[in-house]
C-alpha positions in Angstrom: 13.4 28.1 -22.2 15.0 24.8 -21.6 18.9 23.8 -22.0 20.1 20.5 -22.7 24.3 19.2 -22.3 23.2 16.0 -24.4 21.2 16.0 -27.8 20.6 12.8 -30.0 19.5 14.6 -33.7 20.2 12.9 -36.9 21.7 10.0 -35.8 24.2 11.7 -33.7 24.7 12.2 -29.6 26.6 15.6 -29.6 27.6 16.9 -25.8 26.3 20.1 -25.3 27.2 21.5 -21.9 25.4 24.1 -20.4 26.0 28.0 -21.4 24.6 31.5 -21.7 26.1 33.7 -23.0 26.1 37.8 -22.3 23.1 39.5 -24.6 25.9 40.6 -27.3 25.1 40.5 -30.6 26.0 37.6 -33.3 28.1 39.3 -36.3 27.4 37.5 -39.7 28.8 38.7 -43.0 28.5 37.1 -46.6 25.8 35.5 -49.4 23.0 38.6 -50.5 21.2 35.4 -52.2 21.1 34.2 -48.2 20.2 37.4 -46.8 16.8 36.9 -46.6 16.6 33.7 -44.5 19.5 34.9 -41.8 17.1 38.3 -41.7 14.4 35.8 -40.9 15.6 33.3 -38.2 17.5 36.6 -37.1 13.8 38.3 -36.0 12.3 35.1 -34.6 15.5 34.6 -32.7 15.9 38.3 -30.7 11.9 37.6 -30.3 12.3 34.7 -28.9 14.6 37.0 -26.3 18.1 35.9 -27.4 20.8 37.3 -28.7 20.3 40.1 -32.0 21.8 39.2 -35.5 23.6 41.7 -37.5 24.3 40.4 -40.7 25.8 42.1 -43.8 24.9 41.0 -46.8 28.2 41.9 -48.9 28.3 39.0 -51.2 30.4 35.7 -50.6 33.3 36.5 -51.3 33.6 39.4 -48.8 32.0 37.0 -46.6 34.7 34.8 -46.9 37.4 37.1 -46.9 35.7 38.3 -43.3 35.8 35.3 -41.6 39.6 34.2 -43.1 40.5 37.7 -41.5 38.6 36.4 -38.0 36.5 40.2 -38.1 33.1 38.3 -38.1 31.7 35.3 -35.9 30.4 33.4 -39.1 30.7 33.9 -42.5 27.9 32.9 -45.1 28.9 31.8 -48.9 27.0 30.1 -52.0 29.6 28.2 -52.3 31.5 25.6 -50.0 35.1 25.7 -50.6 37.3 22.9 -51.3 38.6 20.3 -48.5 42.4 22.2 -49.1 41.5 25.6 -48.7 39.6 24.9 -46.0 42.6 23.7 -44.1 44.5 26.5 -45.4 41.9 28.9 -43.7 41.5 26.9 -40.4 38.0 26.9 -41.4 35.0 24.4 -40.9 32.0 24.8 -43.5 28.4 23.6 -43.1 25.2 24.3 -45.3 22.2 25.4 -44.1 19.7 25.4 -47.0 19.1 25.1 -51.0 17.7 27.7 -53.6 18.2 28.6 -56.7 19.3 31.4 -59.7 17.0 32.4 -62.0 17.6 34.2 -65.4 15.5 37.4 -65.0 14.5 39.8 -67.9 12.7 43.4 -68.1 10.7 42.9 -71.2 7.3 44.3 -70.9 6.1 43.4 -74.5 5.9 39.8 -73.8 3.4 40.7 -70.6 2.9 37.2 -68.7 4.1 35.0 -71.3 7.5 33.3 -70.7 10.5 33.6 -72.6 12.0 30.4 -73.0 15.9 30.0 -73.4 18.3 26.9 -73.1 21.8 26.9 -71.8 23.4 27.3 -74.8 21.6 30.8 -75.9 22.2 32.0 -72.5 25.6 31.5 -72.5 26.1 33.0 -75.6 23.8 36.3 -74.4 26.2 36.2 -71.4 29.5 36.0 -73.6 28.3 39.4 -75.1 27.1 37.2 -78.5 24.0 37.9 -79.0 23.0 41.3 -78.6 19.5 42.3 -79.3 16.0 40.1 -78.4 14.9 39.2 -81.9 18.1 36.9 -82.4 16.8 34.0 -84.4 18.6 32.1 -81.9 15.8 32.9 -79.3 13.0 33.4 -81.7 13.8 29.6 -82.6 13.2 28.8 -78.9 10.2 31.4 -78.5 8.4 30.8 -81.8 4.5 32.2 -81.0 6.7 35.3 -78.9 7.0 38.7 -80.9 10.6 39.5 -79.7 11.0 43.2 -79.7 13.4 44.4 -82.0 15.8 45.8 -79.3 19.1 45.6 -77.6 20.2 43.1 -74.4 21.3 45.1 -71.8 23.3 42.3 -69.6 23.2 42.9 -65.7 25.8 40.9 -63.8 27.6 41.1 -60.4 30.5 43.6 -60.1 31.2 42.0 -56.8 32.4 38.3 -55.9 29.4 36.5 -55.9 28.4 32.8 -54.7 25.2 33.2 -57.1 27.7 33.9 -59.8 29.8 30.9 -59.2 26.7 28.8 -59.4 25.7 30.9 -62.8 28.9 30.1 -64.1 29.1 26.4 -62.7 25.7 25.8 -65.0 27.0 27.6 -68.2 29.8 25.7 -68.1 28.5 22.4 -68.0 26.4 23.3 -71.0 28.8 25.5 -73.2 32.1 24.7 -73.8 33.0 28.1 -75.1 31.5 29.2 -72.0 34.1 26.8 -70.0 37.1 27.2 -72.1 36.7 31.4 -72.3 35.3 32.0 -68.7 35.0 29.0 -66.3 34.0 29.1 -63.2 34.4 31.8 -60.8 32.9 34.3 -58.3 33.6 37.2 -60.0 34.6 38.0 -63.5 36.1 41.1 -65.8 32.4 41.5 -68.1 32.5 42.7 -71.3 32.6 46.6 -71.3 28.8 46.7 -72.3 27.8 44.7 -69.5 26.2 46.9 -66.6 27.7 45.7 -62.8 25.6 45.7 -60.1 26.5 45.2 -56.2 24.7 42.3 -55.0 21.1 40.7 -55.0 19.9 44.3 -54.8 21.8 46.3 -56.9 20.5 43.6 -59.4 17.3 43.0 -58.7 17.6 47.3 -59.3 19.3 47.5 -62.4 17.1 44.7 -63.8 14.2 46.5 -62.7 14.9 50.5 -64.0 16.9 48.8 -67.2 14.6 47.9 -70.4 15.9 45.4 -72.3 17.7 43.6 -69.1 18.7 40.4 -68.7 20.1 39.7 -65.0 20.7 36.5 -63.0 19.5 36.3 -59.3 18.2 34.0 -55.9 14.7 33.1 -56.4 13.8 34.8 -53.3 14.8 38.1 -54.3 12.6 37.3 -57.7 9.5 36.2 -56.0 9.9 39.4 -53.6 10.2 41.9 -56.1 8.3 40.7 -58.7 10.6 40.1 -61.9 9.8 37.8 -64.6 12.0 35.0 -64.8 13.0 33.1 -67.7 11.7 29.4 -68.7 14.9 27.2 -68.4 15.9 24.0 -70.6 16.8 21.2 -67.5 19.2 18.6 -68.4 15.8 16.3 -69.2 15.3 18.9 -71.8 12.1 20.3 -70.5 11.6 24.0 -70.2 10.4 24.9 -66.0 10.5 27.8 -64.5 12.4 28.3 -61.2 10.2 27.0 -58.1 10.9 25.4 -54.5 9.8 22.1 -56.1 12.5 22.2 -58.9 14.9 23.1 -56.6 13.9 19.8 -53.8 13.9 18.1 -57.1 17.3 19.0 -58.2 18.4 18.0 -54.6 17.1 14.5 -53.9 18.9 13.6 -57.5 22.3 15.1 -56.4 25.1 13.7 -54.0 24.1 15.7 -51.3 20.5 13.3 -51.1 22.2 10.1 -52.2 25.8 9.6 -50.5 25.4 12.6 -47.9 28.1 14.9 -49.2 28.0 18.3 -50.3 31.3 19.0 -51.7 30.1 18.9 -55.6 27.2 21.9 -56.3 23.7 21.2 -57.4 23.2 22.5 -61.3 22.5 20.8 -63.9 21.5 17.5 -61.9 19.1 15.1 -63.5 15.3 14.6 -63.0 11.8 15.4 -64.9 11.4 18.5 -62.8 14.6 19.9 -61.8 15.8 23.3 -61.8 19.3 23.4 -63.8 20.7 26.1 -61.4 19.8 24.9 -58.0 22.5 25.8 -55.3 23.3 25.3 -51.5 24.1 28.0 -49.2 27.1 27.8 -46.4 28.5 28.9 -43.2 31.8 29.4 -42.3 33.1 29.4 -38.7 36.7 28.7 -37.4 37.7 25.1 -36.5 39.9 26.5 -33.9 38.5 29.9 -32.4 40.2 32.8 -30.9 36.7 34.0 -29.1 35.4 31.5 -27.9 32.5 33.0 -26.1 31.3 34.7 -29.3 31.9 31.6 -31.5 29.9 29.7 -29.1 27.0 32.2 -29.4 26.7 32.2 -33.1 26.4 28.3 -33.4 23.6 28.4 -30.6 21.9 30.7 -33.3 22.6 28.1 -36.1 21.2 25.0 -34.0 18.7 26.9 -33.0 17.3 27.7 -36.9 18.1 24.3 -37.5 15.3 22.7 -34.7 12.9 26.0 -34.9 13.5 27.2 -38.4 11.9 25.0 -41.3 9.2 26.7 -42.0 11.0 30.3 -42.0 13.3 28.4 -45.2 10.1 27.5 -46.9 8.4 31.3 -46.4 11.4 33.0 -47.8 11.4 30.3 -50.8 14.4 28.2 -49.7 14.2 24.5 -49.4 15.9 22.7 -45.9 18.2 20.5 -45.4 17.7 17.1 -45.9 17.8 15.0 -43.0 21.4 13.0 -43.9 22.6 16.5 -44.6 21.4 18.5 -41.4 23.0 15.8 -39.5 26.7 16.7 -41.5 25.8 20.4 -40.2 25.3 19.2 -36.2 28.2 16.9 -36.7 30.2 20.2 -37.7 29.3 22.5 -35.1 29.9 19.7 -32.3 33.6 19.7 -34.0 34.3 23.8 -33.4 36.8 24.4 -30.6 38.6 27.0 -29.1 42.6 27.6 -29.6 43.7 24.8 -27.0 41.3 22.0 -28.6 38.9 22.2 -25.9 35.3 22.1 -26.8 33.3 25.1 -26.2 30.1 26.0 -24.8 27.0 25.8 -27.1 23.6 25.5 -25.7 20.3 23.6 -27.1 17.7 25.7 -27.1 14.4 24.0 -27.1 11.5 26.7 -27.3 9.9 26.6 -30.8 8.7 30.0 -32.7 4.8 30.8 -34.0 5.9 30.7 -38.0 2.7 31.2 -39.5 
């Protein structure tokens, strides 16, 4: 293991000075849709022989609420929030990769052919108005399909969700009935009928043991377990299914590719092949920290995944950063300081990981 106090990446020169840190653990709370990848860079990293990672995948909006309440080193979120609350919060925000949400459905009558739906039919399944599969409504999207004759049982988070901000953030750029009566929003009051589940689990659960179901998830939780996604109308009107491609695709059209920001999200972005419900995912840490020490640790374990990590995104079906945008991140963890405005500690780490 090597240490740097100077580090030119992405255009930038950030002073490093030297640091180690006591073996404590890092403490990360937030995004289920994320859990998978801070899981992953969390094993390569306490194998490398750093510090462990004990992260608790409660969903973004607890993640946030964590970190606001300074009872986690970083918080992890689907969704960025704005430049005001930010400030608010004494918070600085960076993102760290890009997946997507998928539409999943437990209908074992269709076997491997695809349902196809477009945003308007979904949002109207997930308004509670259309209630059973063999809606001509679908059947007019799925014409060689023969739709069983049975209810939709909807499964959507009862928590505050990051995935379902980016849910809603699609349906309401495609329904206006979906924007006027719902918006967009982290969490929601469902329909009675609805069935709440508690994060990417509990959904990936209730989708699973539910026939009939109709849930909405992170691609990575659909490829792991299995579930059958839905074929999605894009903005180009082309029905895809959800794939690591559709999401870099969905990317290199957006704002984050062209001008380097990622303040607006990623759905509904234009291009032949991209997925209408891509989405970032964020960390949170505190401009100004109170523990220094421990703040100072878990950035090492962000730069870290940053220069080690890439492959670990792609294996859990994420997509990286692009290079513009990994440079946004450095520049933000360079900017962390502790409660007098002195920079802190934060070392380079320049050992790489086996990733096969």
């Amino acid at each position: 293991m090597k240490t740097l106090n100077f580090l030119a990446l992405g255009g930038l020169l950030i002073a490093m000075p030297f640091s180690f840190a006591a073996a404590q653990s890092i403490k990360g709370a937030g995004s289920s849709a994320a859990a998978p990848i801070y899981q992953s860079w969390a094993l390569e990293y306490q194998k490398a022989g750093y510090a462990a990672v004990a992260y608790e995948s409660i969903g973004s909006s607890a993640g946030l609420k964590k970190i606001r309440e300074n009872t986690t080193d970083f918080g992890a979120s689907d969704v960025a929030p704005p430049a005001a609350e930010l400030a608010k919060s004494g918070l600085v925000v960076f993102p760290i990769a890009i997946t997507g949400v998928a539409p999943v459905v437990n209908l074992p009558s269709l076997a491997d052919r695809p349902l196809k739906l477009d945003g308007g039919v979904l949002a109207r399944i997930f308004l509670g108005e259309i209630a059973v599969w063999s809606d001509p409504q679908i059947k007019k999207l799925n014409p060689s399909l023969k739709l069983p004759d049975l209810k939709i049982k909807v499964i959507v988070r009862s928590d505050g969700s990051g995935t379902t901000f980016n849910f809603a953030d699609y349906l309401a750029k495609v329904s206006p009935a979906w924007a006027s009566q719902f918006g967009v929003k982290t969490s929601f009051t469902w329909p009675q009928t609805f069935i709440g589940a508690k994060g990417s689990d509990g959904v990936v659960q209730a989708v699973k043991t539910t026939l009939g179901a109709i849930g909405y998830v992170d691609y990575g939780y659909v490829q792991a377990n299995g579930l059958k996604s839905v074929q999605l109308q894009n903005a180009q009107g082309h029905f895809l299914s959800p794939s690591n491609q559709g999401f870099r695709e969905a990317l290199t059209h957006s704002d984050w590719y062209i001008k380097g920001s990622f303040a607006g999200t990623l759905t509904q972005q234009a291009g032949e092949g991209a997925w209408p419900i891509t989405m970032g995912t964020f960390a949170l840490f505190p401009k100004n920290t109170e523990h220094p020490v421990e703040t100072a640790r878990a950035l090492e374990f962000f730069v870290w995944a940053f220069m080690n990590g890439d492959k670990l995104v792609q294996k859990n079906n994420f997509v990286r950063l692009p290079d513009r945008i990994q440079s946004l991140a450095y520049k933000t963890i360079s900017s962390v300081k502790d409660k007098s405005g002195a920079p802190l500690n934060v070392k380079i780490i320049l050992n790489t990981v086996a990733q096969n």
